[in-house]
C-alpha positions in Angstrom: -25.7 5.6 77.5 -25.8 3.2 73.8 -22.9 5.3 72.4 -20.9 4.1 75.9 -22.0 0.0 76.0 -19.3 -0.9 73.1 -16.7 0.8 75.8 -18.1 -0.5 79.0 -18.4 -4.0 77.6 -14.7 -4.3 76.4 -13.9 -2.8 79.7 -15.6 -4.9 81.6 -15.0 -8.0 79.5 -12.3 -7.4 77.1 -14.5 -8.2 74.1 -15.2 -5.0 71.4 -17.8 -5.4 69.3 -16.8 -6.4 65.5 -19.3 -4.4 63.5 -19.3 -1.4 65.4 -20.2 1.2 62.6 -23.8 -1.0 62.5 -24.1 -0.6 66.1 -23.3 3.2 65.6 -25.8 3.7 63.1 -28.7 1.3 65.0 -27.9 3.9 67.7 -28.4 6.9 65.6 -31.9 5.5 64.4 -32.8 4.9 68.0 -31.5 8.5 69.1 -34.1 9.6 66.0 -36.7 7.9 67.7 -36.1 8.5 71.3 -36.1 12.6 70.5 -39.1 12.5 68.2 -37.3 12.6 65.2 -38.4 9.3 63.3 -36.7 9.7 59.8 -38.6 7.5 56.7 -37.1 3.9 57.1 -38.5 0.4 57.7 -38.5 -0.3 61.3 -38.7 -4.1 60.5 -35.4 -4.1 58.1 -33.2 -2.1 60.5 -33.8 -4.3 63.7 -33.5 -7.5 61.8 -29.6 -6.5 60.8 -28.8 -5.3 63.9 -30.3 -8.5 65.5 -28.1 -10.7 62.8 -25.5 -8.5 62.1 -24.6 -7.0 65.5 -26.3 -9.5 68.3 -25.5 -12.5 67.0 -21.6 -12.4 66.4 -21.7 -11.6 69.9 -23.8 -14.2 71.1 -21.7 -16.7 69.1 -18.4 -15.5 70.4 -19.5 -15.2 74.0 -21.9 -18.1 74.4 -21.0 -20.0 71.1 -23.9 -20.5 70.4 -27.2 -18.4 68.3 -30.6 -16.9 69.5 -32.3 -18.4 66.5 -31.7 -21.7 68.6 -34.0 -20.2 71.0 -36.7 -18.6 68.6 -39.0 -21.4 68.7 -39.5 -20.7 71.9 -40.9 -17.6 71.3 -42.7 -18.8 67.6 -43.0 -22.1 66.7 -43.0 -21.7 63.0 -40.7 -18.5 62.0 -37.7 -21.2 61.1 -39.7 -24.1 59.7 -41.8 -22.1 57.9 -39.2 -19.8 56.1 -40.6 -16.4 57.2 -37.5 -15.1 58.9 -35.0 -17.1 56.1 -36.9 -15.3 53.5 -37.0 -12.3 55.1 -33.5 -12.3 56.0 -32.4 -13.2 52.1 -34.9 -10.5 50.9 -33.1 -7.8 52.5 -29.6 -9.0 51.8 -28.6 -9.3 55.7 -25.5 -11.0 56.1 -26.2 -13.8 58.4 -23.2 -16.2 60.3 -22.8 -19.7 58.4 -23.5 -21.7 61.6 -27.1 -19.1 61.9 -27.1 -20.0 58.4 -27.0 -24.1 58.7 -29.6 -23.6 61.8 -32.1 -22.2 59.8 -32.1 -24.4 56.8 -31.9 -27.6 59.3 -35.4 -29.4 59.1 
């Protein structure tokens, strides 16, 4: 179950997850969801901190490294083009410095 992957993965790997009241409360918006009970909020906004202020802590401090490295894969433009930096300032999401200096490099 969600509520149980924070505990199985420090378990399994001894590492706990930093910002676990956001990954509580992502969970509690996808239990809304999952049981038809889709409170007003923007979709958008909520998976874009849990993606930069959940995911990539743990991607940094397991792998060292960011997904945004690998977004171009995915869309060419979203960092040279400013879309997700703007979006990401817009909505006050507290992004990791080294995320940060990726996404401002040319």
């Amino acid at each position: 179950m969600y509520s149980e992957l924070p505990e199985v993965l420090w378990a399994s790997t001894g590492y706990r997850i930093k910002q676990l009241d956001k990954y509580q409360e992502f969970g509690q918006l996808r239990n809304m969801i999952v049981h038809f009970a889709a409170p007003a909020f923007d979709a958008s906004t909520e998976t874009l901190k849990f993606a930069f202020e959940v995911l990539d802590p743990i991607v940094r401090d397991v792998w060292g490294e960011s997904f945004v490295e690998y977004s171009s894969y995915w869309d060419e433009v979203i960092i040279s083009d400013g879309y997700l930096r703007e979006q990401l300032e817009t909505q006050s999401i507290q992004v990791h410095p080294e995320t940060q200096k990726l996404m401002e490099s040319p």
